[in-house]
C-alpha positions in Angstrom: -17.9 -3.9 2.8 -20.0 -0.7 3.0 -19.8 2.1 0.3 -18.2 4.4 4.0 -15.3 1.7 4.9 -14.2 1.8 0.8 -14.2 5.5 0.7 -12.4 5.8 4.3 -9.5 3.2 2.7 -9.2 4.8 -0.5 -8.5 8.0 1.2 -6.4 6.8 3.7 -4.2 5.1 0.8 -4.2 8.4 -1.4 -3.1 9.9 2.1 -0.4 7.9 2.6 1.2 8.0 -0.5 0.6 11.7 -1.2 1.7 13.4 1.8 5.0 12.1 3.2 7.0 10.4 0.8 9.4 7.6 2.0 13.2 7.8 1.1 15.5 4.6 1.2 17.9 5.8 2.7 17.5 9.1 3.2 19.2 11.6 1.3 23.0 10.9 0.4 24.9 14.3 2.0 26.8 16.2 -0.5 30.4 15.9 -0.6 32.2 19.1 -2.8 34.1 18.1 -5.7 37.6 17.1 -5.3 40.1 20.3 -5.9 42.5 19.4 -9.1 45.8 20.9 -8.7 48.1 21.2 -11.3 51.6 20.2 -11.7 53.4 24.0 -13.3 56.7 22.5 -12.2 59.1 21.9 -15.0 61.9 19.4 -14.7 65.5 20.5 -15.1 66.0 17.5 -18.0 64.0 19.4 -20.5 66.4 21.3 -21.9 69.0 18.3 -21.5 67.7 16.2 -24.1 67.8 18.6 -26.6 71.5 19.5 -25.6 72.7 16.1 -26.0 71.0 15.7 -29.3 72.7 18.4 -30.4 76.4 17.5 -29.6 75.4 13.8 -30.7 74.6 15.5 -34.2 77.8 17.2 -34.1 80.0 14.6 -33.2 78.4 12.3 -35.7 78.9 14.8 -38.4 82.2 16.0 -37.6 83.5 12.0 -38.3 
């Protein structure tokens, strides 16, 4: 192999490698993050609970 061929290959591999890199794949698109909405709705049985505590209090004190 002549000192020309070597030189020729060598450069061709550097070329190769250096100026189009290969992706697998490609590039994976970019999806937006999922919008989080909170639930600010309060349920009508949180003032129940303390109610009913109350008039179990009183009725067990009352006896």
């Amino acid at each position: 192999m002549s000192m020309k061929s070597l030189a020729a290959a060598a450069g061709f591999a550097i070329l190769a490698t250096t100026a189009a890199p290969a992706f697998a794949g490609g590039m994976a698109p970019q999806t937006p993050a999922p919008v989080v909405i909170a639930d600010t709705q309060t349920s009508d049985g949180g003032i129940l609970v303390p109610i009913l505590a109350l008039i179990f209090f009183a009725a067990t004190m009352s006896n």
